[in-house]
Structures are given as structure tokens and as C-alpha cells.
N, C-alpha and C positions, 0 to 999 in steps of 0.2 A: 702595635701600640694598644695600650689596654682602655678602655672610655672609663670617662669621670664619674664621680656618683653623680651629675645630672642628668646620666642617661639611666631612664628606670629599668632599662632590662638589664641592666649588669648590678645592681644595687635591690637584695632581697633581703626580708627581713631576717633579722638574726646572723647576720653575716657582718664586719667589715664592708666599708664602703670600699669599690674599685676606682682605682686611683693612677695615675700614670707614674713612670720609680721617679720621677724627679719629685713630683707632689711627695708621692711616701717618703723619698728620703729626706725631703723638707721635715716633716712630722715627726721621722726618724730624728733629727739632729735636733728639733725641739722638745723631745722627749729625753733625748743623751745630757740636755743640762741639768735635768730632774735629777737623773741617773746617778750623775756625778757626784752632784750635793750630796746627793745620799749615802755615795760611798764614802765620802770625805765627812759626812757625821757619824756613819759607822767605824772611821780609823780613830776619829775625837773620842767616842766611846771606848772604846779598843786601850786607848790610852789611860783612860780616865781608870780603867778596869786593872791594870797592870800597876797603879798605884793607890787601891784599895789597901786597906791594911788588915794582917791574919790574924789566924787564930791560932797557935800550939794547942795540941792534944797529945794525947797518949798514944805513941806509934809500936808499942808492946800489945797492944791490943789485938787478941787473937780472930781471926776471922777461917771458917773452913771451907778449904777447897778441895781438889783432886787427893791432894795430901795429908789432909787431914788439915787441923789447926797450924796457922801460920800465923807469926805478927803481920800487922797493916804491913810496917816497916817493908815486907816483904814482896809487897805487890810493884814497889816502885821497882824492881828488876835494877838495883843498881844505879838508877838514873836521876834524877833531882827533881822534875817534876812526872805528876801521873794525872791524867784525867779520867774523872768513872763515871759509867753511868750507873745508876740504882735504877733496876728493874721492879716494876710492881710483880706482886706472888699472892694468886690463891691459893689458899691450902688445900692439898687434896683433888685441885681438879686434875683434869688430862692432860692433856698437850694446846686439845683446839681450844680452852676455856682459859687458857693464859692470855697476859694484857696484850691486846691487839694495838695499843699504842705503844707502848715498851719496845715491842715488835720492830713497830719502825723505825725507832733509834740502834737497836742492838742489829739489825739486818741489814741495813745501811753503812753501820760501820765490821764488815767482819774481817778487813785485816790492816792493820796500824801501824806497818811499816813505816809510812813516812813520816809518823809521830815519834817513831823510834827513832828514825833517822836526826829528828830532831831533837832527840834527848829529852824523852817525852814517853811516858808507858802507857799502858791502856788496861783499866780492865772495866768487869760488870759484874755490881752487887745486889745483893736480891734479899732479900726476908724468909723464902722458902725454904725447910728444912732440904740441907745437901742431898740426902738420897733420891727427892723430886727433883732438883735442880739438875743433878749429874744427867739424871735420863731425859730431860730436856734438852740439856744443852747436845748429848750424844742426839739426838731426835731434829733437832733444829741443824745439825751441820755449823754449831759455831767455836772457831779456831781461838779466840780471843779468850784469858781466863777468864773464868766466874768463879766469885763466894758466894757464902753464906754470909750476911751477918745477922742473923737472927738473933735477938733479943740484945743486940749490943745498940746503944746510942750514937748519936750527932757526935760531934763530924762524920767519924767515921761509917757509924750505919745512921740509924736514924729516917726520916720521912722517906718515902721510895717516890721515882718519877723525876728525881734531878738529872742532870751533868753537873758535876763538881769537878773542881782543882784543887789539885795540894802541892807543897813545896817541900821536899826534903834538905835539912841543913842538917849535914853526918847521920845522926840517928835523932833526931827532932823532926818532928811531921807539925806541917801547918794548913790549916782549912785556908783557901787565899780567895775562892770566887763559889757561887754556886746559883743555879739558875732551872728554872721549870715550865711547863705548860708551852708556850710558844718558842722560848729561849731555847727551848731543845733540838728547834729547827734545823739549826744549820749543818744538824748531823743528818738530815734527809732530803740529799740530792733530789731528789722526785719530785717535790712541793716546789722545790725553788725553780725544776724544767716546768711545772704544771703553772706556775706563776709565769711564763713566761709566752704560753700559748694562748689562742684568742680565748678561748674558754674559760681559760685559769682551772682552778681547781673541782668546780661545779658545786661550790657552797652557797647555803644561803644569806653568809652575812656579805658575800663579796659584794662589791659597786659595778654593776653590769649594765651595759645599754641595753633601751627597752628592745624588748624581741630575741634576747639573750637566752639559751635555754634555760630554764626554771631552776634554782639551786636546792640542793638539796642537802639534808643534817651534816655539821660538822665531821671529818672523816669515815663518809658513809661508804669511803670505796676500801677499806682497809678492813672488811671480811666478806668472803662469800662463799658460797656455797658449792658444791659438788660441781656441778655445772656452769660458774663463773658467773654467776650474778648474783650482784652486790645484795649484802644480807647479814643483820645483826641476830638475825635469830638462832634457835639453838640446831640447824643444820648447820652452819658458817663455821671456818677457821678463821683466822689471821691469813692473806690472801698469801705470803711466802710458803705454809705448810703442804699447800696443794704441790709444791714440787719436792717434796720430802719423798724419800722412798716406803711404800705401806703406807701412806696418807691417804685415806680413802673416805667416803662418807661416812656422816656423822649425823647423832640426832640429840646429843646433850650440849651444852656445854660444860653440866659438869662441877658447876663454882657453887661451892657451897655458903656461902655467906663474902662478902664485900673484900677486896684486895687492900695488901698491906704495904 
């Protein structure tokens, strides 16, 4: 039997109080009504979202990939709907000075099977000229297509750093949802397990009890260095590239003026 938080040797700071499983699982079940709501506002939104109304654009519209120029048309693989992510592109940099948040969306999702499964394609579009993009994507190990759509417009290219949807009806393409900055979450299993431990994510904007370790800058664990400590400087990668083959240290990043 484990003792209460009124005994002080079992209850230190920055820890969880110890508690016996019938307490916790009291806590536990008044935390599960929270839970619930939540999920049940997330299916209301969920709803709300599936009767938005589109956009038609031009699905003739070329984008270059492995093939060279292909219509949009061609990314839905046949299927009715597609969701992309747009990748942010510095021009010119290397490998380690590409977007380390990009990163976490395109790394987290690298195979789409069971979006396939559901009649659903996948790809990832970027702004960076194809010749950078190709040796990237062969460098990064990702299965998943990528364009180009440099210098082509909304829907189809346009601002980088979304998830978007589109709907194909025959040869008509329609912009139908599209979302950024946090929305992009729920393509990164990571956040949502790091949400789920005492710690949470170690940010500063989180609501922590007093004694909590100290939070620190918004996604400050998603580059580090040679040696595995967290670092936006210009020894750091994107924290996936340290398992790339020839990924070695580094002293640039490389970026020569702001991503696109």
C-alpha cells in the first residue's frame, strides 16, 4: 500500500502526490469527464468541418516532381480525396538548416497506407526548387511523394506550413479545409504522448504545478546537436537527421535569408 500525500516522505517537490490506486483512480475518473467533453467537442468540430463549403481551382495546374511536371490532378492517385502538407524551403541551405518544424509534420507521417486504405492520398509540397528538394527527400529517407510548387499560387501552392484538403469530382479539384501553426498537431504523435506524461512537453507557456521543472522556449527539443543536446544553434539539426546515414556534425546552418 503506497502512503497518502499527508505523509512528507513520500510527497517531494516537483513530483506528483502519492496516493493509494483507489484515490488515483477516483482522480483518474474525475479527470475522464474532462476527457470525454473534449472528445465529443472535438467530433462537433469534426462535423462542423466536413460541412464547410469549397473552393474549385484549376486541377491542370502543373506542379514538379520525381517526373518532372505533372497536373495537381495527378497527385490524387486516382482517389477522391488528398491531404498535403506544404513544407516550409530555404533556398540554398543544406540539409540541417531546413524547417525543423516542417520536420515534425513530414516525419511523423512517412507512410499513408491507412489513408489510402480510406480513399484518401497523401502527399508533401514545398516552394524549394526540385533539384534541392529531390536530394532532400533521398537524404531524409521519405517514401511519401513531394512537389515542387514554386511560384504557383493558393490552393494549390501558395503560403507553406499548412495541412490542407481537397476533394476531386472527375477532373475538378476543390480546396475544402486547411489549417496551421497548432492545427498541424495531430499529425505528431509525440506531442500528443508528451501531453500525456507528468512533465508534458517542458514548455514555458504550459500550466504546471509549483515545483514543476522550469519550462523552457516553445519546441526547444526538436534540434540538437552532435551529441544530443537540445540546441537551436548553428551546430544542430532537425533531431530525425542524426539517424540518417553520413549525418555527422555540423557548424552552419546554412539559411541564407527567411523560409518560404
Amino acid at each position: 500500500m503506497t502512503n497518502t500525500p499527508s505523509d512528507p516522505s513520500t510527497t517531494q517537490p516537483g513530483r506528483p502526490p502519492v496516493v493509494d490506486l483507489a484515490a488515483w483512480q477516483a482522480a483518474r475518473d474525475e479527470l475522464l469527464v474532462r476527457e470525454k467533453a473534449h472528445t465529443r467537442e472535438g467530433d462537433a468540430l469534426a462535423a462542423a468541418r466536413r460541412r464547410l463549403p469549397m473552393v474549385e481551382f484549376d486541377g491542370t495546374v502543373e506542379v514538379v516532381g520525381p517526373d518532372g511536371p505533372v497536373p495537381f490532378l495527378d497527385l490524387f492517385q486516382g482517389r477522391d480525396e488528398l491531404v498535403v502538407y506544404k513544407h516550409m524551403w530555404y533556398d540554398g541551405a543544406p540539409h540541417q538548416g531546413q524547417c525543423e518544424g516542417c520536420t515534425t509534420t513530414a516525419w511523423h507521417l512517412k507512410d499513408a497506407v491507412y489513408l489510402n486504405s480510406r480513399g484518401v492520398s497523401y502527399a508533401v509540397l514545398t516552394t524549394g526548387p526540385w533539384e534541392e528538394v529531390a536530394a532532400f527527400v533521398e537524404f531524409m529517407g521519405y517514401t511519401e511523394p513531394w512537389y515542387s510548387v514554386r511560384g504557383i499560387e493558393g490552393p494549390a501552392g501558395g503560403p507553406m506550413g499548412f495541412l490542407t484538403s481537397y476533394l476531386r469530382d472527375g477532373d475538378r479539384v476543390f480546396l475544402t479545409y486547411s489549417t496551421t501553426g497548432r492545427g498541424n498537431e495531430r499529425v505528431n504523435p509525440a506531442l500528443g504522448l508528451l501531453d500525456m506524461t507528468p512533465y508534458g512537453r517542458g514548455e514555458a507557456w504550459e500550466d504546471n504545478p509549483d515545483g514543476w521543472p522550469e519550462g523552457r522556449d516553445a519546441c526547444w527539443s526538436w534540434r540538437s546537436d552532435a551529441d544530443g543536446n537540445p540546441t537551436w544553434g548553428p551546430t544542430s539539426r532537425p533531431v530525425p537527421q542524426w539517424t540518417r546515414p553520413g549525418a555527422g556534425p555540423v557548424e552552419t546552418l546554412g539559411r541564407q535569408g527567411h523560409h518560404h
